[in-house]
C-alpha positions in Angstrom: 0.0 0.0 0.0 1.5 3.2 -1.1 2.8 6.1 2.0 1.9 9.2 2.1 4.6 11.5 2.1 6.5 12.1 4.8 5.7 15.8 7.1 9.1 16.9 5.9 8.9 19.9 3.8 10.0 20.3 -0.1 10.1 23.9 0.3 14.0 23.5 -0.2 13.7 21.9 -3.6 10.8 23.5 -4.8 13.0 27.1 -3.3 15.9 25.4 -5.7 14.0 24.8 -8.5 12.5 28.3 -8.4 15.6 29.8 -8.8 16.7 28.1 -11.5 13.7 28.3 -13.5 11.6 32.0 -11.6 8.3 32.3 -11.8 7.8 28.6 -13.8 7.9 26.2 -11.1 4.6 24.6 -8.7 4.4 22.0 -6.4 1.7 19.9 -8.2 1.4 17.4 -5.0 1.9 14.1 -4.1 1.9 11.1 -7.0 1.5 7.7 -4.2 1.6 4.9 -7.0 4.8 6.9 -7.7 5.7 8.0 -4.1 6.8 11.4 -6.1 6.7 15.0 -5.4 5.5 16.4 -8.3 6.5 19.6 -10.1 5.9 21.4 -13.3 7.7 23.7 -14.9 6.4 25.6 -17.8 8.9 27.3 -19.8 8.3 30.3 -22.1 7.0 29.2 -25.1 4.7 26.5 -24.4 6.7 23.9 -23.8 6.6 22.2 -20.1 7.9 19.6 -17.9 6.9 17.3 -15.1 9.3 16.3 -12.5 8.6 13.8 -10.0 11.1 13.5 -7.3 11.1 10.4 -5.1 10.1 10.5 -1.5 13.6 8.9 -0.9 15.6 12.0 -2.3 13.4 13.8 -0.5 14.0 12.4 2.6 17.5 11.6 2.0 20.1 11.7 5.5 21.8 14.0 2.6 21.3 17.5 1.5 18.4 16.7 -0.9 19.1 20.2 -2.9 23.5 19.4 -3.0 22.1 15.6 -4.3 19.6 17.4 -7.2 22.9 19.4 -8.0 25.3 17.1 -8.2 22.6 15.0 -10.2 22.7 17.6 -12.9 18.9 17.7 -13.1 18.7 21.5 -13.8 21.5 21.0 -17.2 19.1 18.2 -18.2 15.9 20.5 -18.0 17.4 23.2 -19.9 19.3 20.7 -22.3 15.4 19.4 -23.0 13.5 22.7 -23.7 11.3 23.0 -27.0 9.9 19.6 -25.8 7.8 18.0 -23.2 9.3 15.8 -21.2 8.7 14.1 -17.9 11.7 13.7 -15.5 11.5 10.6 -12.8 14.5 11.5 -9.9 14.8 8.3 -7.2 17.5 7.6 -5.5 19.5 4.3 -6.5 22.0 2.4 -4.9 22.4 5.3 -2.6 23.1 8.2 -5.0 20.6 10.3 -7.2 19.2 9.3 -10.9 17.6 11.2 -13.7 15.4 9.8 -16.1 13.3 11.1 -18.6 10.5 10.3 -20.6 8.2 12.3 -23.4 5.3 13.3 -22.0 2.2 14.1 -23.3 
């Protein structure tokens, strides 16, 4: 049976993703088959993207917004704009991985 998330906030990586991206970014909610925070981003021009970042990054005994850094995730939303793209961040084997899929 899927969690609900944990009480720990996201404000940090939704603060980080802000930044990167101003005045693009909401905190869509919780996805429980997915156990994903979910954000979208919608860039100029139409284009948008769905990120879902696992409840274990989230939650990680690490820095969750040093771990979305160091797992490039920003470089791989910029490197995707003109399309729509959905981006699935979960923590394996103890360090962070992107993945992306086209989205519709």
């Amino acid at each position: 049976m899927p969690q609900q998330p944990s009480p720990q906030p996201v404000d940090a990586v939704q603060q980080y993703l802000e930044r990167e991206f101003p005045d693009q970014v909401r905190h869509a909610g919780w996805e429980p088959e997915l156990q994903s925070h979910v954000f979208e981003i919608a860039h100029e021009g139409g284009d948008h993207h769905q990120v879902l970042i696992g409840e274990d990054v989230v939650q990680s005994n690490r820095d969750a917004v040093g771990e979305l850094r160091e797992s490039e995730l920003v470089e791989y939303l910029r490197e995707a704009r003109g399309q729509t793209r959905r981006f699935h961040v979960r923590k394996e084997e103890g360090a962070v991985h992107v993945r992306s899929t086209k989205f519709t």
